[in-house]
PyMOL commands that place a pseudoatom at each C-alpha (Angstrom):
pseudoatom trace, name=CA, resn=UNK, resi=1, chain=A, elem=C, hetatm=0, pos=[0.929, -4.666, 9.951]
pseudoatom trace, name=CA, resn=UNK, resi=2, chain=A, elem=C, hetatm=0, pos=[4.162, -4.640, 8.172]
pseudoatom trace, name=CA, resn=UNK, resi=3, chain=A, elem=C, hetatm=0, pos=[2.228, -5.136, 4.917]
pseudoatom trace, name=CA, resn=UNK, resi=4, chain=A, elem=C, hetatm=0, pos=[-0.264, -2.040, 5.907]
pseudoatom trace, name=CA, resn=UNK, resi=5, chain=A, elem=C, hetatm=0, pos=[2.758, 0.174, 6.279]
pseudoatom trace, name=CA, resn=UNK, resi=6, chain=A, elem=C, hetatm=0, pos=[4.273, -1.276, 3.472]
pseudoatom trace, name=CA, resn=UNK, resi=7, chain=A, elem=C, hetatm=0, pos=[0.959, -0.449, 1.146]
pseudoatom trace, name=CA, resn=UNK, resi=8, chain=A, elem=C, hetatm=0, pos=[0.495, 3.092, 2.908]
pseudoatom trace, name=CA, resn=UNK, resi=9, chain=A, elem=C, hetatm=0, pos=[4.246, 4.038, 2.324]
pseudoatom trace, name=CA, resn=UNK, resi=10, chain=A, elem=C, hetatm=0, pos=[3.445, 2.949, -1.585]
pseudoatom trace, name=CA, resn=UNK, resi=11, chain=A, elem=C, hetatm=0, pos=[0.353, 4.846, -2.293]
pseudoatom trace, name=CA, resn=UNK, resi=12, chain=A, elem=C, hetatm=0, pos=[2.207, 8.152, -0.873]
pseudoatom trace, name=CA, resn=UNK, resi=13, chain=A, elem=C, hetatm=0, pos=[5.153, 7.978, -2.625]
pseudoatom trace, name=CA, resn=UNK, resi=14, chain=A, elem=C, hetatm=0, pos=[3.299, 6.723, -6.186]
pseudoatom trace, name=CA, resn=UNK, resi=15, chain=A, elem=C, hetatm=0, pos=[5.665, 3.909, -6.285]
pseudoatom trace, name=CA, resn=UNK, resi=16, chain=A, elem=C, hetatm=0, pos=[4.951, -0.031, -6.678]
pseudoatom trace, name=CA, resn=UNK, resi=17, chain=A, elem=C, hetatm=0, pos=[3.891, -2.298, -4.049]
pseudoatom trace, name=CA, resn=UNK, resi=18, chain=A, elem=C, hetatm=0, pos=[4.640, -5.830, -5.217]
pseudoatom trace, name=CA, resn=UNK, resi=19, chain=A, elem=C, hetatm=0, pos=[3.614, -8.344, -8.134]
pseudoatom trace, name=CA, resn=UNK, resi=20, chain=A, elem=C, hetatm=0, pos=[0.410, -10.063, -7.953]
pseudoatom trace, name=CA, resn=UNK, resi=21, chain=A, elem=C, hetatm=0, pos=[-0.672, -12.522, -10.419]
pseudoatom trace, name=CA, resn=UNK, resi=22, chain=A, elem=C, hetatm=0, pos=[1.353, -10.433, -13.059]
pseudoatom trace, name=CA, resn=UNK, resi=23, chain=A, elem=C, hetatm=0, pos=[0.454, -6.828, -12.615]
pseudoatom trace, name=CA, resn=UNK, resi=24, chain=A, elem=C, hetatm=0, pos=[1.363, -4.190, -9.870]
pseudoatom trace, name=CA, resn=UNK, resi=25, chain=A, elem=C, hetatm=0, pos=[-0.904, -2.769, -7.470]
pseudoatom trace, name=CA, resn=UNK, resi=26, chain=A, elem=C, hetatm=0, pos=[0.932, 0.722, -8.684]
pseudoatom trace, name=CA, resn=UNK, resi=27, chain=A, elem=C, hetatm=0, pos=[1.904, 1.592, -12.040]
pseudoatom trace, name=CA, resn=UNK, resi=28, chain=A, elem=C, hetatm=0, pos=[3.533, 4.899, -12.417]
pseudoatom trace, name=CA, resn=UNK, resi=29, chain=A, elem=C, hetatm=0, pos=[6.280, 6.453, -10.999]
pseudoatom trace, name=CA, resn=UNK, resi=30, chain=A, elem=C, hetatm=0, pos=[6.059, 10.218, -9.317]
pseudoatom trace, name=CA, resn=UNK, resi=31, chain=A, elem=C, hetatm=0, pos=[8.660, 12.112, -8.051]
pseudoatom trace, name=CA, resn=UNK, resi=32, chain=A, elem=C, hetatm=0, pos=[6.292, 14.840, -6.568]
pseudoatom trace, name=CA, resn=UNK, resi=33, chain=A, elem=C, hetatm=0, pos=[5.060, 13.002, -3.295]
pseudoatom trace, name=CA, resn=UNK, resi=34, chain=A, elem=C, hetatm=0, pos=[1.982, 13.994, -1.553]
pseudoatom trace, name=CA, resn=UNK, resi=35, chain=A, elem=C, hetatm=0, pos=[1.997, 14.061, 2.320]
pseudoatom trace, name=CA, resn=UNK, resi=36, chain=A, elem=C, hetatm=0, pos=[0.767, 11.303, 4.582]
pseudoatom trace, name=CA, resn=UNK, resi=37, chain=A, elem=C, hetatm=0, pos=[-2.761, 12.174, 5.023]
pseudoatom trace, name=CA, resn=UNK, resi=38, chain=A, elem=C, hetatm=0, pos=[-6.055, 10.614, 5.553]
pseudoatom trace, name=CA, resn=UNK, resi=39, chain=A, elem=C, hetatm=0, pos=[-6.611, 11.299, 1.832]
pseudoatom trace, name=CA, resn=UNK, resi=40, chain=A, elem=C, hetatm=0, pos=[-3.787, 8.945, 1.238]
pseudoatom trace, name=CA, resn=UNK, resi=41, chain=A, elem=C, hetatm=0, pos=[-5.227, 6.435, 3.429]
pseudoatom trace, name=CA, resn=UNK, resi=42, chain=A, elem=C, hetatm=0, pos=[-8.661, 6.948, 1.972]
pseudoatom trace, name=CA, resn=UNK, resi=43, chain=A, elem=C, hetatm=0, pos=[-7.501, 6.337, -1.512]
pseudoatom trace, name=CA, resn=UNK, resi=44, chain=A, elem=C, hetatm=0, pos=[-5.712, 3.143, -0.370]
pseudoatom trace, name=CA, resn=UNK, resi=45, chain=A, elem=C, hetatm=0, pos=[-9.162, 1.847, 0.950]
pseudoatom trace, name=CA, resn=UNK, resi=46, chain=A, elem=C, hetatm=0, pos=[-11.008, 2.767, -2.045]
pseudoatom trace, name=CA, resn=UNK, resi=47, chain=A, elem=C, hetatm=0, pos=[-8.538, 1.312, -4.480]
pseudoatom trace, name=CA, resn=UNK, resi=48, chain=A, elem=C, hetatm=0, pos=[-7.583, -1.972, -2.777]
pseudoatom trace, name=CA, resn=UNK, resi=49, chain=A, elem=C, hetatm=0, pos=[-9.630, -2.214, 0.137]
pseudoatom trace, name=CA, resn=UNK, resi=50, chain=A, elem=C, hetatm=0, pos=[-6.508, -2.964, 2.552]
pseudoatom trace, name=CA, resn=UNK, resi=51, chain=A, elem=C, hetatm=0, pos=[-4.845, -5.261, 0.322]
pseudoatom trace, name=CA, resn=UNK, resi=52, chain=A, elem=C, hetatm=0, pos=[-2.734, -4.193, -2.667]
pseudoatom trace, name=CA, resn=UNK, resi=53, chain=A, elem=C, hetatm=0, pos=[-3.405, -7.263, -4.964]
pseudoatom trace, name=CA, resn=UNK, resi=54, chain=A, elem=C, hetatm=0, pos=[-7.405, -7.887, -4.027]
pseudoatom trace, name=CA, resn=UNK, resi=55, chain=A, elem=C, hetatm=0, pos=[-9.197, -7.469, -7.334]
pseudoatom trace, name=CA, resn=UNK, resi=56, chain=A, elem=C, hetatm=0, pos=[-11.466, -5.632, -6.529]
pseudoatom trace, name=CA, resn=UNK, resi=57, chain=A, elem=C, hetatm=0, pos=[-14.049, -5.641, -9.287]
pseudoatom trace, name=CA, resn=UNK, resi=58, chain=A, elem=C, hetatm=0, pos=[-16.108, -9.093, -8.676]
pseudoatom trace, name=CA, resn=UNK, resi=59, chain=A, elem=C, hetatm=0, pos=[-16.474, -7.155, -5.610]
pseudoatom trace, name=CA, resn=UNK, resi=60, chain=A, elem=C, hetatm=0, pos=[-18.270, -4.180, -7.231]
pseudoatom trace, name=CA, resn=UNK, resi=61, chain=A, elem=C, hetatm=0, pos=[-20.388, -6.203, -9.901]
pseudoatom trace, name=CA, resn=UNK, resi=62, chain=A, elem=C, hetatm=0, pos=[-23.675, -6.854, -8.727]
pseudoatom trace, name=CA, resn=UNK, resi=63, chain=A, elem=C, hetatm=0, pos=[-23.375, -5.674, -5.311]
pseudoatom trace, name=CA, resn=UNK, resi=64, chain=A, elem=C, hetatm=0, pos=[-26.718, -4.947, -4.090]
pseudoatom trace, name=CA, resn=UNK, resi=65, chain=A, elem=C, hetatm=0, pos=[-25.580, -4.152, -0.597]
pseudoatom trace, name=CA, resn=UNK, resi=66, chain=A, elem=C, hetatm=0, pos=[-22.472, -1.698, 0.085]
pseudoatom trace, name=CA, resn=UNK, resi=67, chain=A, elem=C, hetatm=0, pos=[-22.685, -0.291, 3.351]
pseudoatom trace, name=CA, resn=UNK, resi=68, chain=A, elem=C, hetatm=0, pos=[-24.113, -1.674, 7.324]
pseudoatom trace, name=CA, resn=UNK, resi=69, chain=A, elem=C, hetatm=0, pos=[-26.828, 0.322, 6.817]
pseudoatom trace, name=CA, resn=UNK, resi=70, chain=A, elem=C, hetatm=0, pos=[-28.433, -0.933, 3.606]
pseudoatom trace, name=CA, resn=UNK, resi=71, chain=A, elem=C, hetatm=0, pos=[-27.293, -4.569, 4.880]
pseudoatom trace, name=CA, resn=UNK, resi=72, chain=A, elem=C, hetatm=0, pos=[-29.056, -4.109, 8.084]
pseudoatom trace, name=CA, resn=UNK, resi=73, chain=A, elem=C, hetatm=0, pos=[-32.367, -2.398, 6.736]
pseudoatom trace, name=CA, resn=UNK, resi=74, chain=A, elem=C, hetatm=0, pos=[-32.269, -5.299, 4.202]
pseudoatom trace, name=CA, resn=UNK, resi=75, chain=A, elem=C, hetatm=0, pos=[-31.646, -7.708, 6.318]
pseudoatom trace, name=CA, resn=UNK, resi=76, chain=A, elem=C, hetatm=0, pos=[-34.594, -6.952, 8.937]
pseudoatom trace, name=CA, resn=UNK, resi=77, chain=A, elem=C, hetatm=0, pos=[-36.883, -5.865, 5.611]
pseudoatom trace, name=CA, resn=UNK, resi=78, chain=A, elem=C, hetatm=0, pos=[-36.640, -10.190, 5.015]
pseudoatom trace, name=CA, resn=UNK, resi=79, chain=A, elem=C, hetatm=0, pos=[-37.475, -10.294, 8.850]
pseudoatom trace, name=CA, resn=UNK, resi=80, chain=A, elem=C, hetatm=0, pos=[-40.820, -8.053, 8.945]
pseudoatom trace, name=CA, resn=UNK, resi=81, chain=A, elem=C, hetatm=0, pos=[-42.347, -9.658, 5.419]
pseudoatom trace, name=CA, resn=UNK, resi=82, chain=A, elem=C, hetatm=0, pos=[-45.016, -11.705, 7.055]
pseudoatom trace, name=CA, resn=UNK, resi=83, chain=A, elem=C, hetatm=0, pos=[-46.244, -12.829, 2.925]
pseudoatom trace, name=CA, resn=UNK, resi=84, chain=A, elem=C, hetatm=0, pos=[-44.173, -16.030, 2.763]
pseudoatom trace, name=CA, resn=UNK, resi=85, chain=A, elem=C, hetatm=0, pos=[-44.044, -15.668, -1.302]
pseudoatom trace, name=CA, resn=UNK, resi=86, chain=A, elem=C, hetatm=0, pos=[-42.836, -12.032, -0.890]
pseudoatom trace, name=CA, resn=UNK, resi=87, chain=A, elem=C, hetatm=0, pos=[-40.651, -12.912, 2.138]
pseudoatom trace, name=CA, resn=UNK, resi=88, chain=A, elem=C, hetatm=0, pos=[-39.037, -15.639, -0.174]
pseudoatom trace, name=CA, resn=UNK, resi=89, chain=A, elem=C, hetatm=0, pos=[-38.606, -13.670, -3.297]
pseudoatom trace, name=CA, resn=UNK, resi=90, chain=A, elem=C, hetatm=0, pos=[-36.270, -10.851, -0.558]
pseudoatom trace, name=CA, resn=UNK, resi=91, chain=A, elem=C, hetatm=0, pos=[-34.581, -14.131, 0.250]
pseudoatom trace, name=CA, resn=UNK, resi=92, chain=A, elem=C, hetatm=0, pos=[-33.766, -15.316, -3.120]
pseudoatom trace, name=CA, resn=UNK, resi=93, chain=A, elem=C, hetatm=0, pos=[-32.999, -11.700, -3.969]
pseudoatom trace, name=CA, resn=UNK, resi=94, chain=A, elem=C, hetatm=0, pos=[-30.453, -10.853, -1.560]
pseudoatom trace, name=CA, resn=UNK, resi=95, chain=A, elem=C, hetatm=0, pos=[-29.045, -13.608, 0.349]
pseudoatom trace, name=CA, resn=UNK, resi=96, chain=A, elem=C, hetatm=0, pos=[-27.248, -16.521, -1.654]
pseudoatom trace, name=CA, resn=UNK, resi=97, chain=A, elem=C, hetatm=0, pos=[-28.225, -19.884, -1.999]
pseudoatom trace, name=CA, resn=UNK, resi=98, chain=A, elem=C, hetatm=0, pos=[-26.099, -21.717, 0.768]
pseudoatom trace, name=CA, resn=UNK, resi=99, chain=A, elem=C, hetatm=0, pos=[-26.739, -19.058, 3.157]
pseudoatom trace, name=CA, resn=UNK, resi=100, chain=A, elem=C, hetatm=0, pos=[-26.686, -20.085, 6.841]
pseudoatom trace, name=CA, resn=UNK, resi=101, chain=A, elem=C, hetatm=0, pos=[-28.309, -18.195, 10.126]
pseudoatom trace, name=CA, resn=UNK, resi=102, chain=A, elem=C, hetatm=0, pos=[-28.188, -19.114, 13.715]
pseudoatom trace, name=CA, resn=UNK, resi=103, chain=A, elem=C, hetatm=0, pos=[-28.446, -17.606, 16.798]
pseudoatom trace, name=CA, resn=UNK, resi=104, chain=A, elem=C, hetatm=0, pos=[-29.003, -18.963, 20.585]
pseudoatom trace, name=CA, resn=UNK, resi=105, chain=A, elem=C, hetatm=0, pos=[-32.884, -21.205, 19.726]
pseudoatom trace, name=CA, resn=UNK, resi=106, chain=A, elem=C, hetatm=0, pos=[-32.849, -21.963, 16.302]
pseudoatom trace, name=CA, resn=UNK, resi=107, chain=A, elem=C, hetatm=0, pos=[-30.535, -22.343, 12.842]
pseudoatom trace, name=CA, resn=UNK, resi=108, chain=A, elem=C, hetatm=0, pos=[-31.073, -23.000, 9.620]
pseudoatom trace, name=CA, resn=UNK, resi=109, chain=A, elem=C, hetatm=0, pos=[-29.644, -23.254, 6.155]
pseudoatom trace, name=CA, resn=UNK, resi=110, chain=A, elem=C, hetatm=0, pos=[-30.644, -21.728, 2.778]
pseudoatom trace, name=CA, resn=UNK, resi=111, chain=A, elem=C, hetatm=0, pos=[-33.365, -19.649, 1.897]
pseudoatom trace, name=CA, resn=UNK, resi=112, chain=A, elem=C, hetatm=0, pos=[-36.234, -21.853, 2.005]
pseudoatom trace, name=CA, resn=UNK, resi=113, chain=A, elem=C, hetatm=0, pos=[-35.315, -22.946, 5.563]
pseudoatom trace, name=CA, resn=UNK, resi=114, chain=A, elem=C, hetatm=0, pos=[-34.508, -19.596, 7.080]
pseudoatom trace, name=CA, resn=UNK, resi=115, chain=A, elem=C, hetatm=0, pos=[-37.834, -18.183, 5.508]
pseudoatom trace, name=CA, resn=UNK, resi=116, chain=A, elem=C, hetatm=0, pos=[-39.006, -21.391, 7.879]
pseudoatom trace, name=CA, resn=UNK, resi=117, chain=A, elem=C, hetatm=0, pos=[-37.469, -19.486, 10.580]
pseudoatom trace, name=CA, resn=UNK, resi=118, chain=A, elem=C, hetatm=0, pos=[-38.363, -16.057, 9.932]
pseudoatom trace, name=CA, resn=UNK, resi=119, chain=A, elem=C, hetatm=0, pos=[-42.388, -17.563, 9.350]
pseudoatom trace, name=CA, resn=UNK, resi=120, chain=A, elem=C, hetatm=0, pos=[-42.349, -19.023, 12.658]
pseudoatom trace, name=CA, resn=UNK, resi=121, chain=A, elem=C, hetatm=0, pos=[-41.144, -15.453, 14.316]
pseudoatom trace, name=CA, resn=UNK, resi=122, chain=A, elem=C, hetatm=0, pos=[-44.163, -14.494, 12.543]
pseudoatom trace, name=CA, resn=UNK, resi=123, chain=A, elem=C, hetatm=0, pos=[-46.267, -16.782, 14.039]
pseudoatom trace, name=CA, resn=UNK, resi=124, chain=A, elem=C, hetatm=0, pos=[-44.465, -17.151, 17.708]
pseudoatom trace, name=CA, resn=UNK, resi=125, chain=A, elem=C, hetatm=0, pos=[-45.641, -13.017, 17.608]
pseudoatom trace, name=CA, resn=UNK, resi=126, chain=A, elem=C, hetatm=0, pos=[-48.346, -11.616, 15.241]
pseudoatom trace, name=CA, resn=UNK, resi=127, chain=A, elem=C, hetatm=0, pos=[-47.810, -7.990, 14.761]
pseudoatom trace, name=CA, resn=UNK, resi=128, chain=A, elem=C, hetatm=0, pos=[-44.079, -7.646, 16.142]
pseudoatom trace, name=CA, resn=UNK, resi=129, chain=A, elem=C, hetatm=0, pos=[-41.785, -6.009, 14.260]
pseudoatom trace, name=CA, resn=UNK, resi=130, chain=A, elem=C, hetatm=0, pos=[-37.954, -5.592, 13.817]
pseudoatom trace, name=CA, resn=UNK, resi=131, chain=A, elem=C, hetatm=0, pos=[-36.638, -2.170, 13.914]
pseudoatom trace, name=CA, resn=UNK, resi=132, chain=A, elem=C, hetatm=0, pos=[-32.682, -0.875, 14.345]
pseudoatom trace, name=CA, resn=UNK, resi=133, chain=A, elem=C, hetatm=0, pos=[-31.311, 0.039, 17.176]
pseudoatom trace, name=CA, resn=UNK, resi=134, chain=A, elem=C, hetatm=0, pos=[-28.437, 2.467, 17.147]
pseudoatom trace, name=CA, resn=UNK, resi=135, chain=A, elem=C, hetatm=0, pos=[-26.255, 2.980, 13.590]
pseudoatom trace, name=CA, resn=UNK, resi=136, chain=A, elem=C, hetatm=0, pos=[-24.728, -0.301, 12.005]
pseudoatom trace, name=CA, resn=UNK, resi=137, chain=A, elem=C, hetatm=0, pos=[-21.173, -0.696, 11.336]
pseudoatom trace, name=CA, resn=UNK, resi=138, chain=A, elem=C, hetatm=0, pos=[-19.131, -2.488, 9.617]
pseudoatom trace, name=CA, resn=UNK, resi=139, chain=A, elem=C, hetatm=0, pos=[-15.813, -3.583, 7.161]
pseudoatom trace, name=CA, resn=UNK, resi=140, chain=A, elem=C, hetatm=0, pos=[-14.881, -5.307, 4.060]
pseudoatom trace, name=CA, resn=UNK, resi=141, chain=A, elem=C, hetatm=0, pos=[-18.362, -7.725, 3.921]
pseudoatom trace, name=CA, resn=UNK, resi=142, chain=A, elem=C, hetatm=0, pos=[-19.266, -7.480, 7.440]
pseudoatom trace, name=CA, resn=UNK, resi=143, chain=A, elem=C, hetatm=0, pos=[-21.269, -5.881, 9.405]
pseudoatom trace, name=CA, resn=UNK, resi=144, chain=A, elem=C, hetatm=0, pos=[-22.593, -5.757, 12.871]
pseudoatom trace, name=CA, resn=UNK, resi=145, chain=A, elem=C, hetatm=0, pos=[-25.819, -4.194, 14.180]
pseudoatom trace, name=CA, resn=UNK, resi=146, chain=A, elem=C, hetatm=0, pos=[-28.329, -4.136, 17.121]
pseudoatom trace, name=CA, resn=UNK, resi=147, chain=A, elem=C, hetatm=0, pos=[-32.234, -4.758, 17.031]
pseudoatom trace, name=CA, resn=UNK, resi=148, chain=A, elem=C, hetatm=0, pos=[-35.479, -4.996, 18.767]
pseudoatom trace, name=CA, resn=UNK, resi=149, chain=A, elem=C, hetatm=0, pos=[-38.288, -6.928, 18.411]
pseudoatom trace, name=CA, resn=UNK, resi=150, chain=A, elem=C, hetatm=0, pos=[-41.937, -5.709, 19.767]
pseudoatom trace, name=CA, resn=UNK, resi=151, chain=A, elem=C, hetatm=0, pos=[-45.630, -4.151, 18.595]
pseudoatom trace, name=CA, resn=UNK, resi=152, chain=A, elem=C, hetatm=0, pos=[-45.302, -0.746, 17.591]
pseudoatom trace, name=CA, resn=UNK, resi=153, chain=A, elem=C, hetatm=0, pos=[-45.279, 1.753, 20.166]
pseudoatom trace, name=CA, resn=UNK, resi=154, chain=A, elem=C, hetatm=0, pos=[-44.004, -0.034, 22.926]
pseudoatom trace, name=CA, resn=UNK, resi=155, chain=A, elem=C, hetatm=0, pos=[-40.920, -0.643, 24.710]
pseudoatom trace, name=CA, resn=UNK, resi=156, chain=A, elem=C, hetatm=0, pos=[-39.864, -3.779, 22.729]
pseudoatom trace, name=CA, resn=UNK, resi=157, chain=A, elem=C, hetatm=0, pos=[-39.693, -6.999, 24.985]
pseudoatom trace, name=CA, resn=UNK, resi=158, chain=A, elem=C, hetatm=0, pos=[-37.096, -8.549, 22.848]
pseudoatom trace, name=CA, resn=UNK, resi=159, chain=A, elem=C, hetatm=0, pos=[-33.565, -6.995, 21.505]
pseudoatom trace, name=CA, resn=UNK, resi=160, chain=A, elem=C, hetatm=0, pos=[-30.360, -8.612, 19.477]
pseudoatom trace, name=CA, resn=UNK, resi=161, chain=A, elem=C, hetatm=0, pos=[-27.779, -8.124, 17.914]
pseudoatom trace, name=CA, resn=UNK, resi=162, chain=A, elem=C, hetatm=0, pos=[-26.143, -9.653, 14.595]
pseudoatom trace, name=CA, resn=UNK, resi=163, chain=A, elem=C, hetatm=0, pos=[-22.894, -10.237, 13.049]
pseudoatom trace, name=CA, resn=UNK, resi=164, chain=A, elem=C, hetatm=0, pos=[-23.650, -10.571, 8.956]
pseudoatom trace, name=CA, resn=UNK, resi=165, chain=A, elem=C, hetatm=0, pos=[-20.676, -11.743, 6.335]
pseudoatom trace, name=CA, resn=UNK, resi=166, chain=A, elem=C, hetatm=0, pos=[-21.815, -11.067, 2.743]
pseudoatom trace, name=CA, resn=UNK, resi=167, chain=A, elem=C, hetatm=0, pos=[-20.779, -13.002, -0.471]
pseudoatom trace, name=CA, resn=UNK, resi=168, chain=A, elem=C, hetatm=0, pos=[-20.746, -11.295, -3.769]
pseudoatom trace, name=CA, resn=UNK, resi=169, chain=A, elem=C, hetatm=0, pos=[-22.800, -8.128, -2.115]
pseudoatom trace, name=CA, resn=UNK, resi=170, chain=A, elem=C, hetatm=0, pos=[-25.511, -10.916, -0.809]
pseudoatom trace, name=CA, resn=UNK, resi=171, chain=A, elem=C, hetatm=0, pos=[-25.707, -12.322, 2.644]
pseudoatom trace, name=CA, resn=UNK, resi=172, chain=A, elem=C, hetatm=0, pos=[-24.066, -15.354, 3.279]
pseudoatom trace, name=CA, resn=UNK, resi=173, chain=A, elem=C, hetatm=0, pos=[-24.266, -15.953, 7.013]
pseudoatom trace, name=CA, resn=UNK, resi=174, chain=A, elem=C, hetatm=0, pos=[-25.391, -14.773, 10.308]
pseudoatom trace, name=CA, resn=UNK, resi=175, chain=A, elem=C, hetatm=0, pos=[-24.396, -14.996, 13.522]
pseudoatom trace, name=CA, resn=UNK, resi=176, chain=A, elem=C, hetatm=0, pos=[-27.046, -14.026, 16.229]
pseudoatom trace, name=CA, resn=UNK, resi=177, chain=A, elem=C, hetatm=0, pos=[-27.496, -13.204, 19.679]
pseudoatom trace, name=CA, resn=UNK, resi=178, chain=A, elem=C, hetatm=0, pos=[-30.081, -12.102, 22.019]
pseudoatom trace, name=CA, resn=UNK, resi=179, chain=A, elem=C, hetatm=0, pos=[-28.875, -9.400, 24.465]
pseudoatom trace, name=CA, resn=UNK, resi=180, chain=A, elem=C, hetatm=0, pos=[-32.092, -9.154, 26.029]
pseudoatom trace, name=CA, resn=UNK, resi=181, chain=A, elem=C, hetatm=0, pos=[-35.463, -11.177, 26.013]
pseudoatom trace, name=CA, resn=UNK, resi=182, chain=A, elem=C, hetatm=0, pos=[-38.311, -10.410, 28.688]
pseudoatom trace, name=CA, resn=UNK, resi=183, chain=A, elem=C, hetatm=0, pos=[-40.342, -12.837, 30.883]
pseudoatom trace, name=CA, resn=UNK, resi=184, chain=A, elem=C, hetatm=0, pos=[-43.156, -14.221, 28.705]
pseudoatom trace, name=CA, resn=UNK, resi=185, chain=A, elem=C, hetatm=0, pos=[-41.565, -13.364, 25.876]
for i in range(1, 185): cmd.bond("trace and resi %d" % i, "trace and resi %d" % (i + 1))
show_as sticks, trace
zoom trace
C-alpha cells in the first residue's frame, strides 16, 4: 500500500519515484501539479501497470491477448475446435509451450496433452459447445470468467468457471472448476 500511495503521490506531483535498475520511473520535474483524479490514477496504470519500475514493454511485444474478453473468447475458441490439426495449431498459437490446465477430473501439461483433453470433451459430448457466461474480468495477466457447456439451444447441463494467468500475452495456466454439472452429464 505504502508503495501505491507512494507511486500515486509521484505521478500527481510530476516528481520521481525511486531508482530502478538505473533510470527513474519519472523524469521531469513540474511545478504546475494536476489534481488527484482518476486521470492520474489511469495514467499510473497505463504507464507502469501498478509498479513504478516494471518494464513494461516485453509486456506489449507480441501480445496477442490484452483484455478478459479476448482471453476468454480465445480460450473457449481452442475448446469448441473439434479438427485436432486446427485445434492444435490455436494451441501452439496462443498458449506457450509449458502451459498447464487442470480442473476437478482431469490435468494436463503442454499443448499436445491439453489438446488430449480438449479431444476427449469432444468425444465425452459430440455437438456441445462452450459459450460465456456473464462478462470476463480481469488484471495484470489474469483473468477470470464463467462458462457453459451444452447443444445449442438448450439450457446447458454443464457450467464452470476459470482462473487463466498469461505469459508473454499467451496462456500459461489454468485453473478450473465446475460450479455446476447435471445428472447424466
Amino acid at each position: 500500500m505504502w508503495l501505491l500511495v507512494t507511486v500515486v503521490h509521484s505521478i500527481a506531483n510530476d516528481v520521481p519515484v525511486r531508482e530502478c535498475s538505473g533510470r527513474t520511473s519519472r523524469q521531469t520535474t513540474n511545478d504546475v501539479k494536476p489534481a488527484m483524479t482518476s486521470h492520474v490514477i489511469d495514467r499510473l496504470q497505463r504507464e507502469s501497470y501498478g509498479h513504478p519500475c516494471r518494464d513494461t514493454t516485453a509486456h506489449h511485444q507480441g501480445l496477442t491477448m490484452s483484455d478478459a474478453t479476448t482471453i476468454a473468447t480465445t480460450y473457449l475458441q481452442a475448446w469448441n475446435e473439434a479438427d485436432a490439426a486446427r485445434r492444435a495449431a490455436l494451441l501452439r498459437e496462443h498458449w506457450t509451450a509449458d502451459a498447464s490446465y487442470t480442473d476437478p477430473l482431469m490435468s494436463g501439461e503442454g499443448p499436445a496433452q491439453i489438446g488430449g483433453l480438449i479431444g476427449a470433451v469432444h468425444e465425452r459430448f459430440p455437438g456441445f459447445r462452450f459459450s460465456l457466461i456473464g462478462t470476463p474480468d480481469g488484471h495484470g495477466e489474469h483473468a477470470r470468467f464463467s462458462w457453459s457447456l451444452g447443444p445449442a439451444g438448450a439450457e446447458p447441463p454443464i457450467k464452470g468457471s476459470d482462473v487463466v494467468s498469461l505469459q508473454g500475452g499467451r496462456i500459461r495456466r489454468v485453473v478450473g472448476f465446475l460450479d455446476q454439472v447435471s445428472a447424466g452429464a
